[in-house]
Every structure is written in C-alpha cells, then in structure tokens.
C-alpha positions in Angstrom: 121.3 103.3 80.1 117.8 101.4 80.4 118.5 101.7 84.2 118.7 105.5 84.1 116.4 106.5 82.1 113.8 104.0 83.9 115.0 106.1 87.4 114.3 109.8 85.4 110.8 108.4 84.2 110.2 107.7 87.8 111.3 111.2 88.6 109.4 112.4 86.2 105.9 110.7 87.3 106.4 111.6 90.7 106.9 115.5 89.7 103.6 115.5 87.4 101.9 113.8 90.6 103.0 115.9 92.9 102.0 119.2 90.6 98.6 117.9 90.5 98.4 117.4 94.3 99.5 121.5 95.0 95.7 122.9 94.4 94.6 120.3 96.7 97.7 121.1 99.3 97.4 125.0 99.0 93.3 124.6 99.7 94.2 122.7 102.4 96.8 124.6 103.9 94.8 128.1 103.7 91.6 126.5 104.9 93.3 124.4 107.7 95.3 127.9 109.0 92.0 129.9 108.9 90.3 127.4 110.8 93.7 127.6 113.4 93.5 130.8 113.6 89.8 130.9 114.1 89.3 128.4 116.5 92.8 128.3 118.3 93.0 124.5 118.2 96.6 124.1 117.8 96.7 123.2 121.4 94.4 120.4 121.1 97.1 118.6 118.9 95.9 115.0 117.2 92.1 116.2 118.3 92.2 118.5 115.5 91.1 117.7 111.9 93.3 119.7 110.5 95.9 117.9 111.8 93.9 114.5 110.8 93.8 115.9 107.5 97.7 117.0 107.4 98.8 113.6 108.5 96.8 112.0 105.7 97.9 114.3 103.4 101.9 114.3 103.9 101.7 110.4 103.9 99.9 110.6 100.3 103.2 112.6 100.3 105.8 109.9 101.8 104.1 107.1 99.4 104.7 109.2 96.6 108.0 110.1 97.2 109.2 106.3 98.1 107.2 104.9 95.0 108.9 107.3 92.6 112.0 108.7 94.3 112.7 105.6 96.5 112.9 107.4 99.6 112.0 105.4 102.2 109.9 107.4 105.2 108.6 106.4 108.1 104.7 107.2 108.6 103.9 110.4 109.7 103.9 111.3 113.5 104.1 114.4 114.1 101.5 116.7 113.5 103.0 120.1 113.0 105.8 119.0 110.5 102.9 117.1 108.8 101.5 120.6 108.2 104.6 122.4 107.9 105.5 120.0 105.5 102.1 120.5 103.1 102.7 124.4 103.7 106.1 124.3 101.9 105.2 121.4 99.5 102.5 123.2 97.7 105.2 125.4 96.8 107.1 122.8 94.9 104.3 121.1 93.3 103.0 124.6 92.0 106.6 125.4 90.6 107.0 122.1 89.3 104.0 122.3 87.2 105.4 125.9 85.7 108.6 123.7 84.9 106.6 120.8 83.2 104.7 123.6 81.0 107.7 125.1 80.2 108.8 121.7 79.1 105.7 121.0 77.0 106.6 124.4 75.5 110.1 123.4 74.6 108.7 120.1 73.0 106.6 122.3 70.9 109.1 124.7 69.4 111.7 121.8 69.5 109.4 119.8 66.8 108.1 122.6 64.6 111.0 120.9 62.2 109.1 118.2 61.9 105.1 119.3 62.2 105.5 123.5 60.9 105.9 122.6 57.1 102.6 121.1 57.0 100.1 123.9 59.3 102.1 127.0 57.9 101.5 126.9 54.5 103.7 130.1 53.7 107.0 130.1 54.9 109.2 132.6 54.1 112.2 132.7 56.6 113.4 128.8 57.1 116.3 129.5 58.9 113.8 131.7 61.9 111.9 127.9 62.0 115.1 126.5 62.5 116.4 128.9 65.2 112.9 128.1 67.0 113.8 124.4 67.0 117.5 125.1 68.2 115.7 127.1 71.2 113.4 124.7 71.7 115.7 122.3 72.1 117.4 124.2 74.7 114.1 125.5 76.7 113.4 121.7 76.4 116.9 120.5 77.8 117.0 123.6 80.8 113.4 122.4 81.7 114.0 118.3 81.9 117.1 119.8 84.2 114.5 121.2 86.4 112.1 118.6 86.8 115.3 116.3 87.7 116.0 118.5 90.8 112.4 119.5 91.5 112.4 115.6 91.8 115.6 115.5 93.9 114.2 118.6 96.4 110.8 117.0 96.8 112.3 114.2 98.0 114.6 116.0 100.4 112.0 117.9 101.8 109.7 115.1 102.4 113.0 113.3 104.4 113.5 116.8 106.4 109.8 116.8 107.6 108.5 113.0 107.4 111.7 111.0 108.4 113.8 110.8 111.3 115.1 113.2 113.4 118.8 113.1 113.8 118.1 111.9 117.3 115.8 109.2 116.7 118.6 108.3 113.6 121.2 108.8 116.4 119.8 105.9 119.1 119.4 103.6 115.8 122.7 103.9 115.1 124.2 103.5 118.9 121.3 100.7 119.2 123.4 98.8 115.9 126.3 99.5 116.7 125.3 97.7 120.9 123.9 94.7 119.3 126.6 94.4 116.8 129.5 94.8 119.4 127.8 91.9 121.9 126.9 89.7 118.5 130.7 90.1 118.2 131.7 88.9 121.4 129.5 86.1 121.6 130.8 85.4 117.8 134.1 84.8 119.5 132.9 82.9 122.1 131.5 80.7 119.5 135.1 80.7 117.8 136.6 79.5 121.3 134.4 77.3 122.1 134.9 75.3 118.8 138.3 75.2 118.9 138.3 73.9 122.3 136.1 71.3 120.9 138.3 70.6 118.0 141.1 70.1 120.0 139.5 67.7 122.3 137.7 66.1 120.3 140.6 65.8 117.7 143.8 66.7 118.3 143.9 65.7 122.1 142.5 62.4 121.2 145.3 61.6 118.8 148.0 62.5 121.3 146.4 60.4 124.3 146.8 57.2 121.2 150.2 58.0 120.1 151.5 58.2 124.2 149.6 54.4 124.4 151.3 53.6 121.5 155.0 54.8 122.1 154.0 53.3 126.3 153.6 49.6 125.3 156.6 50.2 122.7 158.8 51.0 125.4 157.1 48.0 127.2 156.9 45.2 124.8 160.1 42.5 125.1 159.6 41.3 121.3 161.6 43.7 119.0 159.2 42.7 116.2 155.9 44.1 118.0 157.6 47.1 118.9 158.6 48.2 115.3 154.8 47.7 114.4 153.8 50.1 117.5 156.1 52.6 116.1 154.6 52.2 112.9 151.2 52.6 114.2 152.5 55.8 116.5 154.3 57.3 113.3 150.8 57.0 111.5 149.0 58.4 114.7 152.0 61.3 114.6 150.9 62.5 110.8 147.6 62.0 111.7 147.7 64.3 114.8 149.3 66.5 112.4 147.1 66.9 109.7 144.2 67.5 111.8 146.3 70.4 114.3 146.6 72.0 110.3 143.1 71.8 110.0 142.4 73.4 113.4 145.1 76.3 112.6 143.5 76.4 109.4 139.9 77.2 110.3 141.5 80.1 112.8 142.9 81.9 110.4 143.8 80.5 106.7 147.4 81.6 106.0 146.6 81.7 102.3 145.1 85.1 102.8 148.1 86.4 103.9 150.7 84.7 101.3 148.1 84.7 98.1 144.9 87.0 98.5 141.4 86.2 98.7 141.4 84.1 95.5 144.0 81.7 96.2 142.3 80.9 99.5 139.0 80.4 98.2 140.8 78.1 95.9 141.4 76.1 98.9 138.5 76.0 100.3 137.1 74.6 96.7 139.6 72.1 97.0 139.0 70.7 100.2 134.8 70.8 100.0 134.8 67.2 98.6 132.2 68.1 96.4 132.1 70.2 93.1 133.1 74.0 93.8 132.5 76.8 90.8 134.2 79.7 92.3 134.1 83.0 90.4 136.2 86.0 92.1 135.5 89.2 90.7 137.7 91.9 92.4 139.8 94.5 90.4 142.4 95.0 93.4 142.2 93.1 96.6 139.9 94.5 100.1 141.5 95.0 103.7 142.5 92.2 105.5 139.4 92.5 107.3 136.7 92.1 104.5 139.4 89.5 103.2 139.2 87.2 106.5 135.0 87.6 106.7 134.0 86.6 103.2 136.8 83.9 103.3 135.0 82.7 106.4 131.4 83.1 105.0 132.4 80.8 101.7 133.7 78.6 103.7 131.1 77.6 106.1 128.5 77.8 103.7 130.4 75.8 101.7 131.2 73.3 104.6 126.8 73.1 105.4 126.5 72.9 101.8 128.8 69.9 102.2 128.0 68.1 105.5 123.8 68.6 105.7 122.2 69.5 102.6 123.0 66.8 100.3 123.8 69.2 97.3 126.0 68.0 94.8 127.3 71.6 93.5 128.2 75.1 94.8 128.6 78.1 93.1 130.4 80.9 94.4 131.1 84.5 93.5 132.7 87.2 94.8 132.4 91.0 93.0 132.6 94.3 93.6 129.5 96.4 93.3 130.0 99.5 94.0 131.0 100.4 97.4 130.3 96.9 98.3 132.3 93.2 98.1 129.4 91.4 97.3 129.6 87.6 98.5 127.2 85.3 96.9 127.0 81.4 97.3 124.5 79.1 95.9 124.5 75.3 96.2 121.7 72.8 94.9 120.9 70.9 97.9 117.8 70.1 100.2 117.3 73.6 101.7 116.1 74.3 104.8 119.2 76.1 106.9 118.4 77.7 109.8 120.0 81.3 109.8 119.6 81.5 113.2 121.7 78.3 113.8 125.2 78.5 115.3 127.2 78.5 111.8 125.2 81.4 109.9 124.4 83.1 113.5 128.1 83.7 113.6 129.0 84.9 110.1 125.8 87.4 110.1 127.5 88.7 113.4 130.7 88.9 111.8 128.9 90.6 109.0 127.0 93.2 111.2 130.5 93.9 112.8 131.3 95.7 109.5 128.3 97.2 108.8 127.2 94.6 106.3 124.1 93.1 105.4 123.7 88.8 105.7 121.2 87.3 103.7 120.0 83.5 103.4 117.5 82.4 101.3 116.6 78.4 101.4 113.7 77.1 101.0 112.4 73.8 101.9 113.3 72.2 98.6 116.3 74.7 98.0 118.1 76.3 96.2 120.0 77.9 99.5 121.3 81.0 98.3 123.5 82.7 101.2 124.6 86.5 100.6 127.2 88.7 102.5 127.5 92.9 101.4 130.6 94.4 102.7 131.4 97.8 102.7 135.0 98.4 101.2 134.2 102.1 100.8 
C-alpha cells in the first residue's frame, strides 16, 4: 500500500510539473514555428536555435518523466521529434492542469462537510450540502483518475518521441542476443574443458594407481603382500568411484530430476563443508532450465565461498518475484571476487542465455553478495 501510493505521488508531481512547463512549451513552440516559417531554417538542422532550444527543452522533458514516471530515455538526438515532441506535449500539460483544477474543485465540495457549517452561518437545506459532498467526492475520484493516465500518456509520449526507434531497439536486441549466443558457447567450452581436467587430473589418476596396484599383485610370489595390494586397489577402486560421482555430479545433479530444486540445493548445503542457511521460496517448481542454472549458480558460489574467501557462513535464497526466480547468495568472507573470473564469467553467461540479469557485489572486506534474476514468465 505504502509502495503505491509513494508511485501515484510520483505521478502526481510529475503531472503538476509538467502543467507548469505547457506556457513555457506553447511560447516556445509558436515562437520557434514563426521563426521556421520566417526564416526557412529547418534545413539548417542542429545550426538552428530553435532546435537548440527544442532539444533542451524535451530533455527537461525526459528528466521529468524518468524522475517521476521512471521511464528511462535516452538523451535527445533528434531534432525534429524534439520539437514534434514539445508541439504535442504542451497539449498534455495544458489539459493536465484543467484536470488538477478540477481536482482542487472536487476537494472543495468534497470537504464542505467538514468546513461549510462554520462560513455559512444559515443553512437551510442540509441534505443539498451533503449531496455537494457526495459529488465532490465523485468529481474528486473521476479527476485523481485523470491525472493517473495523464501521468501514464505523458510518459508514453515522451518514449514515442525521446526513446528508441524500433530499429535502434531492434539491433540492441539482435546485438544481446550475438553476445549471449557466443558467451554460451564459450560457457560450454569452459564446461569441457573442466571436465577434461577433472578426469585427468582425478579420475584417470586413480585408475593408472589401481592398474599398478592390481600389476604387482598379479606379480608378487608372497600370498600375504598380495592380499594387502588388493586391499590398497579395493580402496583406490571406491576412491576412483566417489570422485567419477563427483565429476557426474557437477555435469548435471540428478537430484533435479528425482527431487526438484530444493532437494538439490540441499545437497549442495551438505557437501560445502562449511555452514549453509538455504531458504527456497518457490510456490511450484520452474522449467528444467531455470532449475539446472540457479542450481549451478548456488553451487559455485557456494564452492568460491568455500575454497577462496575464507567465510565461515552462506546464506542462500531462492524466491519468486514476480515474473522472476530471484537467486540470492551471501557469504561472510574476505571479498574481493573477480566477476570476470572463469567461475562467475560462466554462470553470468548462463544467465544472459535466458535473458537474466547477474549481479556480484564484493567488496574488498566483503560481504560478497552474488544475484541471478530469471525470467520464469
């Protein structure tokens, strides 16, 4: 409730504002065409001060509208939809401030309840002061209506001439859409490479033991020497194991699959090897998709959380706000993560690949705060 009516104040600021800039946009605008007219400058373009003066104008305009109607706009370019822009916006702020005195009207009748008993000494019909309140009330309610859309159209209009074109929005898209496809193939790479890594490092290392072991086994003469080496290449066996689970493991978590998002966070919590507050938030379980990319951004934050920053707790949450899964992980360590190192450079390209947003805040004395929006539409 606080929320709202803050965002209708706002509204309402930014409509008064913008009624008391029409005189000073309809001077302009009548002036600025006489002198076009007059002089035929329009060809001269950004030589003309009119169009000096229409660019300064409409981006009184764009600050106006992203301070109180939170559009964001890029600056003014353009010099004729600058002044196209002021020749329709005048419009709006003139009718805007007929609404607001129609509101200031309504507020009048609305309390002559509370203020008409005391200036009108004589009154004979009470129920005709009450009526006037009743309509006052409504004239009131019809006009706070209007000053909400005048709001919404002022900000509309100021998008249709001050931002974008749907080209220019167009080429930003395809531009995202380039650098999020090659951030995904050169995620995977990353994937491959690591596992490659893993297994050579790990796996491969603990099969080469366990053929030495089972070799001098088979080679050994003394029955009593040989049981130990099978011991040892038993021990090297589970060993192999475990670590070819955690390879398969860091792939793809089968958890997701047989027990959600929670359950395999759960995991994760128990195999950090330090303290793990997880919190998940989520009235019905995302796609398999968002499921696999927030899994994977706990879990590596959770592993650097672990491994370099010397923190002693995490906290994770996962909730739904809105269209988004909102992934949020916090940990009490050193700070100082690099998001452009190999571990956060990959989940903010997995990220990107759904159209997310990848934030990571950590400071040189921490907190590192690491958050990952999904849309789940």
């Amino acid at each position: 409730m606080r929320m709202l009516l803050g965002r209708w104040l706002r509204v309402v600021l930014g409509v008064v504002l913008g009624s008391l800039a029409a005189p000073v946009e309809l001077a302009f605008v009548v002036m600025g065409g006489l002198w076009l007219l007059a002089t035929l400058v329009q060809r001269a373009g950004a030589e003309s001060p009119v169009f000096r003066g229409a660019r300064w104008l409409a981006e009184a305009g764009r600050r106006r509208a992203a301070t109180w109607y939170g559009a964001e706009l890029d600056v003014p370019r353009a010099d004729r939809s600058a002044f196209a822009y002021l020749s329709l916006r005048w419009v709006l702020g003139a009718f805007s401030g007929a609404v607001l005195l129609v509101a200031l009207v309504g507020a009048g009748y609305a309390s002559f309840l509370v203020w008409g008993w005391f200036v009108l000494s004589d009154i004979s019909h009470p129920g005709d002061v009450l009526l006037s309140a009743l309509g006052g009330l409504f004239l009131l309610f019809l006009a706070v209506q209007g000053v909400y859309g005048i709001g919404l159209l002022d900000a509309q209009l100021a998008k249709r001439f001050l931002g974008p074109s749907d080209r220019e929005l167009l080429k930003v898209r395809i531009g995202e859409l380039s650098a999020s496809r090659a951030g995904v193939v050169e995620a995977v790479h990353d994937e491959r490479r690591r596992i490659e890594r893993d297994l050579h490092d790990g796996v491969q290392q603990r099969l080469v033991a366990l053929g030495m072991l089972l070799g001098r086994s088979r080679r050994t003469s003394d029955p009593e020497k040989a049981g130990k080496l099978l011991i040892q290449a038993h021990e090297e066996t589970q060993r192999a194991l475990t670590e070819l689970r955690e390879v398969a493991w860091r792939v793809f978590p089968a958890a997701l699959d047989e027990g959600g998002l929670a359950e395999a966070l759960e995991t994760v919590a128990e195999r950090a090897g330090i303290p793990v507050h997880l919190t998940c938030e989520l009235p019905r379980e995302p796609t398999t998709v968002i499921q696999t990319v927030a899994y994977f951004v706990v879990a590596e934050a959770v592993t650097n959380a672990a491994k370099h920053s010397g923190a002693t707790l995490v906290t994770v949450r996962v909730m739904r706000q809105g269209s988004m899964v909102v992934v949020r992980i916090e940990d009490n360590g050193s700070g100082g993560a690099d998001p452009t190192g190999g571990g956060l450079l990959g989940l903010a390209r997995r990220v990107a690949a759904l159209d997310g947003r990848f934030t990571v805040d950590s400071p040189a004395a921490g907190p590192t705060i690491i958050i990952a929006e999904l849309p789940c539409g």
